[in-house]
C-alpha positions, 0 to 999 in steps of 0.5 A: 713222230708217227710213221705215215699211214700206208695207202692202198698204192704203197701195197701194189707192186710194179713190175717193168717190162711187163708183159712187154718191153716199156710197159710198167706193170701194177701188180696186185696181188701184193696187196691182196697178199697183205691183210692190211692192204687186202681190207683197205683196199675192200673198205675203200672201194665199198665205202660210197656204196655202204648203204646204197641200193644195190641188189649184186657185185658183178666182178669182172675176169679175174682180179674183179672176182677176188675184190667183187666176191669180198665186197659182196659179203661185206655189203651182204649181197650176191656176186656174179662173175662175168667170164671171158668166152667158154667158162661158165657152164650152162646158157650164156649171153655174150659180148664182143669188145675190142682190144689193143690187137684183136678182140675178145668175148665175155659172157655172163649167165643168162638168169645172172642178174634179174631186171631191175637190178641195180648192179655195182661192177668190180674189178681191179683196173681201168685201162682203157675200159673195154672189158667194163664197158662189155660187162655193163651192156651184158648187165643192161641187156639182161636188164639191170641197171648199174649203179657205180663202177669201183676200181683199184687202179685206174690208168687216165691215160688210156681214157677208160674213165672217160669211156665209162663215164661217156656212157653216164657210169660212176666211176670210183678208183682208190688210185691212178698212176699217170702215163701208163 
């Protein structure tokens, strides 16, 4: 009998407790650590756009530039990091969002994406989708139209999925855990 084959969620690690009491933490960066994991996981999240007609990867802070800078160079298109406040050099155009306690700003390069654009976004999780929903009006106020939003990890219970979707986004996960 053949052992079973391995999903993208038997690569990624969780942590309890992290980075606080009753958290459950998924980490990652096991499966960027593993070849096998690491290309699942890209092919996976490129595979409904192989094809489509995308001009850039936005990767979101900071797992999306790992995924977002190799589904690029699969999809032989360009990448543009979108950054939290105060790391990209030269001018930049910012937005505002709301976490948990506080709030937080990213930025992108003003000249990043040309208008008309069509634009995948990247990153590594979906939680409640405040950082993917900052990174798309960054996008559309410098014109670009996003075409799909890609995940590894999504997190339903905290209505990021809903979120983008409320604003007619396509969302793509490989995986979800529930109650997180």
């Amino acid at each position: 009998m053949k052992p079973a084959q391995k999903t993208v969620q038997d690569y990624i690690r969780t942590i309890p407790d992290f980075p606080h009491e009753g958290i459950m933490f998924r980490d990652v960066t096991t499966l960027f650590a593993n070849p096998r994991g690491f290309r699942m996981a890209v092919d996976q999240l490129l595979h409904p756009y192989a094809g489509a007609d995308i001009d850039v990867v936005v990767g979101l802070e900071a797992r999306g530039f790992i995924l977002g800078g190799a589904i690029a160079h699969q999809l032989g298109k360009g990448f543009v990091p979108i950054r939290k406040k105060g790391k990209l050099p030269g001018r930049t155009i910012e937005q505002s969002y709301t976490l948990e306690y506080g709030e937080a700003v990213v930025e992108i390069h003003d000249d990043a994406i040309e208008a008309g654009a069509k634009v995948l976004v990247v990153d590594d999780l979906l939680a409640t989708g405040g950082t993917a929903e900052a990174g798309i009006k960054l996008i559309e106020k410098l014109g670009g139209d996003v075409v799909g939003c890609a995940f590894v990890i999504d997190l339903p219970d905290l209505g990021g999925r809903a979120r983008l979707e409320g604003l007619g986004q396509e969302v793509h996960a490989l995986c979800a855990y529930a109650g997180d």
